[in-house]
Steps between C-alpha positions, in 0.01 A plus 500: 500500500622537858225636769578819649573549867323714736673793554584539886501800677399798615322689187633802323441872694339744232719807403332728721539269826798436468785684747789567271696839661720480787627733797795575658479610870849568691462449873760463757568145626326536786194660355448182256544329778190623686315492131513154536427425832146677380477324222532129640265632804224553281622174310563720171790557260687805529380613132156409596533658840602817397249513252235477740617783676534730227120423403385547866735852481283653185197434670 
Protein backbone atom coordinates (compact mmCIF):
# COMPACT_ATOMS: atom_id res chain seq x y z
CA UNK A 1 0.00 0.00 0.00
CA UNK A 2 1.38 3.41 -0.96
CA UNK A 3 2.01 6.00 2.11
CA UNK A 4 -0.02 8.99 2.04
CA UNK A 5 1.37 12.47 1.58
CA UNK A 6 1.04 15.31 3.83
CA UNK A 7 -1.40 17.48 2.72
CA UNK A 8 0.16 21.09 2.15
CA UNK A 9 -1.45 24.11 2.80
CA UNK A 10 -3.22 26.44 4.41
CA UNK A 11 -6.19 24.48 6.38
CA UNK A 12 -9.84 24.67 5.59
CA UNK A 13 -11.88 28.11 6.97
CA UNK A 14 -15.10 26.82 8.91
CA UNK A 15 -18.51 27.83 7.30
CA UNK A 16 -19.05 30.64 9.50
CA UNK A 17 -15.46 32.32 8.81
CA UNK A 18 -15.51 32.13 5.75
CA UNK A 19 -16.19 35.55 3.43
CA UNK A 20 -18.35 34.33 0.62
CA UNK A 21 -20.66 37.68 -0.57
CA UNK A 22 -19.31 40.33 -2.64
CA UNK A 23 -19.92 44.21 -3.30
CA UNK A 24 -20.15 46.35 -5.97
CA UNK A 25 -19.13 50.03 -5.39
CA UNK A 26 -19.21 52.49 -8.60
CA UNK A 27 -16.79 55.36 -8.16
CA UNK A 28 -15.52 57.73 -10.65
CA UNK A 29 -11.97 57.12 -11.95
CA UNK A 30 -10.54 59.50 -10.05
CA UNK A 31 -12.21 58.65 -6.81
CA UNK A 32 -10.72 54.89 -7.03
CA UNK A 33 -7.90 56.47 -7.66
CA UNK A 34 -7.53 58.25 -4.30
CA UNK A 35 -9.11 54.80 -2.66
CA UNK A 36 -6.02 53.39 -3.45
CA UNK A 37 -3.56 55.75 -2.73
CA UNK A 38 -5.17 55.12 1.03
CA UNK A 39 -5.09 51.83 0.79
CA UNK A 40 -1.29 51.21 -0.18
CA UNK A 41 -0.50 54.14 2.52
CA UNK A 42 -1.68 52.16 5.22
CA UNK A 43 -0.10 49.07 3.31
CA UNK A 44 -3.75 47.45 2.98
CA UNK A 45 -5.88 46.09 0.13
CA UNK A 46 -8.57 48.12 -1.09
CA UNK A 47 -11.26 45.39 0.13
CA UNK A 48 -9.51 45.27 3.37
CA UNK A 49 -9.12 49.02 3.51
CA UNK A 50 -12.47 49.87 3.08
CA UNK A 51 -13.51 47.47 5.45
CA UNK A 52 -11.69 49.04 8.11
CA UNK A 53 -13.34 52.12 7.59
CA UNK A 54 -16.74 50.99 7.57
CA UNK A 55 -16.05 49.25 11.11
CA UNK A 56 -14.38 52.45 12.49
CA UNK A 57 -17.79 54.38 10.87
CA UNK A 58 -20.40 52.16 13.14
CA UNK A 59 -18.53 52.86 16.06
Amino acid sequence: MKKQKAKMGRPPLKAEDRKDACVTLRLKQSERKRLEADAKAKRMSLSSYLLECWQKARE
